[in-house]
N, C-alpha and C positions, 0 to 999 in steps of 0.2 A: 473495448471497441476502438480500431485506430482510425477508421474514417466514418463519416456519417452513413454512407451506402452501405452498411452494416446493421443499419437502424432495422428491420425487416427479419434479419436474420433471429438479430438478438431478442425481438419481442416474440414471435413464436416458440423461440426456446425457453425463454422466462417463462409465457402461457404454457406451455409445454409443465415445467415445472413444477408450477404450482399445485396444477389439476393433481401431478399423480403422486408428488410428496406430500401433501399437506391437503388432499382431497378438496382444494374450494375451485371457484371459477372466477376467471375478472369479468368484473362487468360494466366497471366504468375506467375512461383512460382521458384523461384533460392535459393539455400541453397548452405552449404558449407560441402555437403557430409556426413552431416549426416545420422548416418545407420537408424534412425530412419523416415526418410521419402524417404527410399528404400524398404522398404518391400512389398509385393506382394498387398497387401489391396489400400496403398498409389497408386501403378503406376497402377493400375485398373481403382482407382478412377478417376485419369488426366487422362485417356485416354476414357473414357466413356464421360467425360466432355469437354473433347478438348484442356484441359489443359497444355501447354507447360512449362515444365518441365528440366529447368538449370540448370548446376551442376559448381561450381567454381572448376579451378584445384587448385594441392593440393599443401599447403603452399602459395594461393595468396590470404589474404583474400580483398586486392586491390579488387578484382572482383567484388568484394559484400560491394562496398566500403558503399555504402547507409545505410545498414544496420548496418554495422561497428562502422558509426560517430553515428549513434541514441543510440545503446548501451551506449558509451561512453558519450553521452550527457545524459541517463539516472542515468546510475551511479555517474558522479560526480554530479546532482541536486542531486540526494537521500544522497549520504554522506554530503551535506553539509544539509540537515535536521537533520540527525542524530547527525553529529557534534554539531549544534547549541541546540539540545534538548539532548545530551549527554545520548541517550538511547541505552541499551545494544544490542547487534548487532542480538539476537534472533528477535528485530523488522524489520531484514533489509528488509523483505516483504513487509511491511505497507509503510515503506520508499519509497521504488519502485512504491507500486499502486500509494502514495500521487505524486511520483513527476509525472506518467505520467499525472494525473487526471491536474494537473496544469500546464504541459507543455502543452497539447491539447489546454487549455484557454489563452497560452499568445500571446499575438500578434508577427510577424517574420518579418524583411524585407523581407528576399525571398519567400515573402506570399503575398507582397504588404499592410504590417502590419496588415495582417487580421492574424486571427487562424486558427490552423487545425479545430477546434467546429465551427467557422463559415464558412469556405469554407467546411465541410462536409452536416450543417446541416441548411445554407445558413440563419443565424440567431445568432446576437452579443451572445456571454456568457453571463451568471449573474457575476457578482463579489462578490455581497452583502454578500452571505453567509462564504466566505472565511474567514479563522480562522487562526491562529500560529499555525504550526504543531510540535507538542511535549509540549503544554505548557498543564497548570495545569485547569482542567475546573471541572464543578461541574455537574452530570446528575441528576435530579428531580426523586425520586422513586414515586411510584404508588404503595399501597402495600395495599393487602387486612387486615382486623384484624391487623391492627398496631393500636398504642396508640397515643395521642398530645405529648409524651416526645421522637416518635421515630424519626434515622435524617432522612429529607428531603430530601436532596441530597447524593449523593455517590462521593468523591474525586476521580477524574481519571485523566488519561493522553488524550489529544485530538491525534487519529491516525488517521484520513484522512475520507473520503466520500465514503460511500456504496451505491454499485451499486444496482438500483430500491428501493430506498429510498430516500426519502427527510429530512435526519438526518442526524447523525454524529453516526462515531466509536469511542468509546472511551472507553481505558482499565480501568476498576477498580483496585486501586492501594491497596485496602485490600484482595480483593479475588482472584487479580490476572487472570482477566479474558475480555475477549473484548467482548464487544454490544452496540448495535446500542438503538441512543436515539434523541427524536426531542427536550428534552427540556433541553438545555445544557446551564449552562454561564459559560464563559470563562474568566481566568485570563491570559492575553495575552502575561505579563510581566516576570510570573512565569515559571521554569522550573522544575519540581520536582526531576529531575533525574539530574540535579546539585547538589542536598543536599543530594544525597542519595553516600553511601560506593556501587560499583560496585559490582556485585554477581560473585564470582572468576568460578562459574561451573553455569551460569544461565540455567534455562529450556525452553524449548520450549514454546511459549503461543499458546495454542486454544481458539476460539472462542467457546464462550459455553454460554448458558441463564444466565440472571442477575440471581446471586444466592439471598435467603432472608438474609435478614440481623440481624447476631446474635442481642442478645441482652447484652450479654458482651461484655467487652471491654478489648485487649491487651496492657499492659503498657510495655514498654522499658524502658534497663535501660539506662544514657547516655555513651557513652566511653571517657576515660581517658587517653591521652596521657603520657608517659615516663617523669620518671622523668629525667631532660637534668644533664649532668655529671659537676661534681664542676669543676669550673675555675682554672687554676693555676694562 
């Protein structure tokens, strides 16, 4: 969701959801007074549905304590991904999907150490395909009218698991751009964004199609630290 006036959309598709994958209904919806799910569409909605409809008072977000602690247990997994793969904070999205995709799969005591993926979908996880998040991996190109001298692979960064796929996301660290690939190896050790000088104004990354791959090559040149001041 990239604006709030979205809020409307997304909750009749979630209710949508649930009803016809997982046969339940909602029946209760508690927020903390956002204006965004007061608006005349929303309280139509719960009430044609049946839907009971909480409001936390203001300043206790106690109330809404459940929601509270998940936020906060979202965030700090996702920073310590990011920490570890020292990637620039225009990734914090990717951050966020990877950690919930992997909090759903780890097992809780307060679950009876089962997972949220298995008490929802009454069936263990896979683990197999789980990867280093932020490390250095290689996606196989597929490319029409290439030559045997053009590369094979593309250098990227691993950013987490797309939804209705059975791949991997992962950014291209030449062109700057994220897609999805099933044929990926990974360097699990490597972190590229350790070796790199951080971008003082980075840009946003979209998701956009593998672009083709020049056929030149950019050379850098290396940098040269100060010369350090004479001794007395």
């Amino acid at each position: 969701m990239r604006m709030k006036s979205e809020t409307f959309t997304c909750l009749t598709n979630f209710y949508a959801m649930v009803k016809n994958q997982f046969n339940r209904t909602i029946k209760h919806v508690r927020i903390d007074n956002g204006q965004e799910f007061l608006s005349n569409n929303i309280q139509i909605f719960f009430h044609d549905h049946g839907i009971l409809h909480e409001r936390t008072c203001v300043d206790t977000p106690q109330q809404n304590g459940v929601a509270e602690r998940k936020h906060r247990h979202l965030l700090n997994v996702a920073r310590c991904l990011r920490f570890q793969a020292n990637l620039p904070i225009s990734f914090w999205g990717e951050c966020i999907l990877t950690t919930t995709y992997l909090i759903n799969r780890t097992p809780s005591p307060r679950l009876n150490h089962k997972s949220p993926y298995e008490l929802l979908f009454q069936k263990q996880p896979s683990y197999s395909h789980l990867r280093v998040f932020g490390c250095l991996c290689y996606a196989q190109t597929i490319r029409k009218n290439h030559d045997k001298f053009s590369p094979c692979a593309l250098r990227c960064v691993f950013l987490g698991y797309p939804i209705h796929h059975k791949a991997y996301r992962v950014y291209d660290l030449e062109h700057k751009t994220i897609f999805i690939s099933r044929d990926v190896t990974f360097e699990e050790n490597i972190f590229p964004y350790h070796l790199m000088t951080p971008d003082p104004t980075p840009s946003p990354v979209l998701p956009l199609p593998m672009p083709e791959i020049p056929s030149n090559t950019v050379s850098t040149q290396p940098t040269t630290s100060p010369p350090l001041p004479p001794s007395h």
